[in-house]
N, C-alpha and C positions, 0 to 999 in steps of 0.2 A: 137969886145967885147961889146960895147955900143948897139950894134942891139942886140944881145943874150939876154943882161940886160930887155931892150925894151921887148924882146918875155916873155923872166922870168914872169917881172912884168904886162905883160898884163893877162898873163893868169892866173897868181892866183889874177888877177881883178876879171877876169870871173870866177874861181871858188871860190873865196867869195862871188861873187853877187849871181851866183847860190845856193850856202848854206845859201843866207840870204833870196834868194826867197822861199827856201823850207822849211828854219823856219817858215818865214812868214807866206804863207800855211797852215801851218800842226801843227799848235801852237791851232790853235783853231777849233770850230766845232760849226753847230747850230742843234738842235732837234728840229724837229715838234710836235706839241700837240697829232699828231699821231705818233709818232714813240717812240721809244726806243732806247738805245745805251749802247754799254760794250765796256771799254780801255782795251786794249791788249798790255799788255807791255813785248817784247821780246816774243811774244807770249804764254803769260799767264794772265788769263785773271784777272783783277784787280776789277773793280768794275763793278754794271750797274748802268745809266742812265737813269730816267725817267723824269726828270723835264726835260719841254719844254726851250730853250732859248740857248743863248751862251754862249759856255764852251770851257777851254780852257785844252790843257796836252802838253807833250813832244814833240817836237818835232819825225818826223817822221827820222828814222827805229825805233826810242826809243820805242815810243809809236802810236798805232795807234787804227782807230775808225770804230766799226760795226754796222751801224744803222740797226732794225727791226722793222715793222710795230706793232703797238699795233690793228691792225684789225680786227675783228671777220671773219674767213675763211672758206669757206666750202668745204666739199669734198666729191663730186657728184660719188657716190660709183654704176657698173650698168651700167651709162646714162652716156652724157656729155651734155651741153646745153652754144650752143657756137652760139653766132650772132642770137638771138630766133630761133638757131635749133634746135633739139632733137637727139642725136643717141645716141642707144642703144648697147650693148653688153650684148647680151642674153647667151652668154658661161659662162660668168662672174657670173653672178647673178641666173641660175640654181643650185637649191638644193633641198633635200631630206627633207622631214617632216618627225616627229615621228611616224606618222603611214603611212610610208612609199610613198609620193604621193611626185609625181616631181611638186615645184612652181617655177616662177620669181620671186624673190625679187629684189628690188633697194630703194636705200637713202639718205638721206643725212647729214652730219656729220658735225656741228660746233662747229670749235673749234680756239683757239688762242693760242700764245705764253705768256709763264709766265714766262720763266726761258729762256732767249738769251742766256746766258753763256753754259747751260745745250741746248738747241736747238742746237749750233754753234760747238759744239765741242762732245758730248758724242752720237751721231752717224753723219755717211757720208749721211744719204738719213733720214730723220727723216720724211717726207710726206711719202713716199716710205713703211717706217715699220708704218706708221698710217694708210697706205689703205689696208696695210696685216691684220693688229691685229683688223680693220672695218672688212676684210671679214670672217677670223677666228671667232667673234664676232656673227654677222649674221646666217652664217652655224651654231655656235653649238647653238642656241637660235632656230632657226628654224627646228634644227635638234630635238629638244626636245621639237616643240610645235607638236598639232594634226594641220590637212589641215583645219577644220574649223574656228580656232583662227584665224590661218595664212591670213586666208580669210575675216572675216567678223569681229566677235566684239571683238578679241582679240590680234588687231593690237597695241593698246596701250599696253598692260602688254609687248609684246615681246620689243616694242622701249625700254622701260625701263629697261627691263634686257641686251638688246643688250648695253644701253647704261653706266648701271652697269658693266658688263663685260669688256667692249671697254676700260672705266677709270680706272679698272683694269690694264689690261694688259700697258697702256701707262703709267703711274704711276711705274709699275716694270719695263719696260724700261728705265725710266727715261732720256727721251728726252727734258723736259720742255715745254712741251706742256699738256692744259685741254681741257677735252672736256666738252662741256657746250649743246648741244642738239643734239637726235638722231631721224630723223624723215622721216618715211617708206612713200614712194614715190608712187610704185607700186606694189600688189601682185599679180601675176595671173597665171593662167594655161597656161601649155608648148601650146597650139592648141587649136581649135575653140572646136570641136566635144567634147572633156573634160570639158571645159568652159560650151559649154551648158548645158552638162550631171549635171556639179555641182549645174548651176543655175538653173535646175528642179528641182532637191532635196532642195533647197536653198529655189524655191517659194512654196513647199508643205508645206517643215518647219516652213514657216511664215505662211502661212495659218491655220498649224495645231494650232501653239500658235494664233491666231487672235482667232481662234473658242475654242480655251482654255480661253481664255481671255472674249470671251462673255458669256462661259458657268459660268462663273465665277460669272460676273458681275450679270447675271439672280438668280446664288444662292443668292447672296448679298442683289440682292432685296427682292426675296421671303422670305430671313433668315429674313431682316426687317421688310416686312408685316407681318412676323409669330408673332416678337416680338411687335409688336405695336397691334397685335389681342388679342394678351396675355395681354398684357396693359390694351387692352382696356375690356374685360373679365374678370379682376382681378377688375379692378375700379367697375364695374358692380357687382359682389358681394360683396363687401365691404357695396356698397351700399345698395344691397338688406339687407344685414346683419344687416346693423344699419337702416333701415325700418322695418323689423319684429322688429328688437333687442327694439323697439318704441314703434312698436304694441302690444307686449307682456309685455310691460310695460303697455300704455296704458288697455290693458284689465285687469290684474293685479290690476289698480288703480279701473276700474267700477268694477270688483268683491269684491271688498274689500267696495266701496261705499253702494254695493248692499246685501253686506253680514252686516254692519250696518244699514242699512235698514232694513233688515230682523231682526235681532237682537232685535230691537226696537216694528216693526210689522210685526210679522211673516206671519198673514192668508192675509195684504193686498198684501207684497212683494208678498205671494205664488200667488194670483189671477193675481197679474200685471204681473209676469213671464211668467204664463201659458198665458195672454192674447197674450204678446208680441210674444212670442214660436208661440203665433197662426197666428198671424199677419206675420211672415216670414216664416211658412210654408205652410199657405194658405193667399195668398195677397188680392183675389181675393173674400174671402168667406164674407158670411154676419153673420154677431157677434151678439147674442141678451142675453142680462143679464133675467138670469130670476130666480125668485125669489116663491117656492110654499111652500104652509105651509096647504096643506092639503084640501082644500078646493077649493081656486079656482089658477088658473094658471093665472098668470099675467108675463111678461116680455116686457123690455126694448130696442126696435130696435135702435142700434146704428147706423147701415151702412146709413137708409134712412134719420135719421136727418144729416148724415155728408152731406147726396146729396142735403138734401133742400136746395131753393135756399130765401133768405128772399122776401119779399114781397114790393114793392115799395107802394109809401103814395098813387101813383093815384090807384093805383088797390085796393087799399083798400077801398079807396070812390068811385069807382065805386060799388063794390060787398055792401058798405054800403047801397047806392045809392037801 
């Protein structure tokens, strides 16, 4: 009877140290500056956890704790790239364009955890429906672009609707998951021989706008030159304009001078007019005033006194001499 007592009391030793080890235990919890945590009590989930440090709840089956990384994740949608390798899966990431041409697409999808409660419990594979509703995503965006977006400069407008769409659909899931950037990896043609074919039409294209571009640039200049001719032709009559606009004043003022003149003395104004008249339509002729009253003819040689030349003092005492 004393042994039996003996066994009793040893083993509910051992099962109270057991229940005080797994209080001890399970009473508390620490979170990292990276992580996150939601209490599950009777499994239901109570609260979350985001403050870093130690915390404490129920003991365990009471209460228990699911930590999740708060880390920006990516999902290598296509491709995989494991130990700097690369493999690919081209079945995956073959699709159709809107005007009808087979491409490769692949890319890459980050995103994080915002809602653990909602991640942990309201699906079983919650990555699993985010690399579905990534490829559903993709195909219809690629399906409704043309092959030259696909290809060259309208890689950015697709990421952004792929990645409009993608937050869609995760959002009406409501897995607790965001996505925060979508970003196209590689597009290319199914085969070599296609690829070339593309990037011939590809290098004509550019060409064509290069030589668009300079034909451009040549009107731009000549449109300049034109207006700066124009400029400069406009300024140039202006001017002319306000030089007659001058002269015609000026002469204006000598008529008016010359018509007071006149006014005053008629028969000398008439003679000095007609001299002048004569003077600019023969520059060259010889002028002589002459003066008859019948009898005898006398006039006045103007041209040869303008030519004389005066006489110095020695030549004069010489011819005195």
């Amino acid at each position: 009877m004393g042994n039996l007592n003996r066994i009793y009391k040893t083993v509910g030793l051992v099962l109270l140290g057991a229940i005080l080890v797994i209080v001890g235990f399970t009473t508390w919890y620490t979170v990292d500056e990276s992580e996150q945590a939601v209490i599950i009590t009777f499994g239901n989930v109570e609260e979350g956890i985001n403050e870093p440090g130690l915390h404490f709840k129920l003991p365990w089956p009471i209460q228990s704790v699911e930590t999740l990384s708060k880390e920006t994740f990516s999902l290598q949608f296509g491709y995989e790239e494991k130990d700097g390798k690369v493999k690919e899966f081209p079945e995956e990431t073959k699709m159709i364009t809107g005007d009808e041409n087979i491409v490769l697409a692949d890319l890459v999808v980050q995103w994080k955890i915002t809602d653990p409660a909602k991640y942990l419990f309201n699906a079983e594979k919650p990555e699993e429906i985010l690399y579905n509703s990534t490829s559903a995503s993709l195909r219809s965006i690629i399906g409704s672009s043309k092959i030259d977006d696909a290809l060259t400069s309208g890689k950015a407008e697709i990421e952004a609707e792929v990645r409009d769409l993608l937050s869609t659909l995760v959002e009406k899931y409501d897995i607790g998951i965001s996505i925060l950037a979508v970003k196209l990896q590689d597009v290319e043609l199914p085969n070599e021989e296609v690829r070339k074919a593309f990037t011939n039409v590809t290098d004509a294209r550019e060409t064509m706008n290069t030589k668009i571009n300079e034909a451009g640039k040549y009107r731009n200049k000549r449109t300049n030159e034109a207006k700066g001719e124009v400029a400069a032709l406009n300024s140039t009559s202006l001017g002319d304009k306000a030089a007659r606009i001058e002269t015609a004043r000026g002469d204006v003022a000598v008529f008016n001078k010359l018509y007071d003149e006149y006014a005053t003395n008629p028969d000398i104004t008439r003679q000095r007019l007609i001299l002048e008249t004569l003077e600019q339509v023969l520059p060259n002729a010889e002028i002589y005033i002459m003066n008859d009253d019948g009898n005898t003819l006398k006039y006045f040689p103007i041209r040869p006194l303008e030519n004389e030349k005066p006489k110095t003092n020695g030549e004069g005492s010489e011819k005195n001499d």
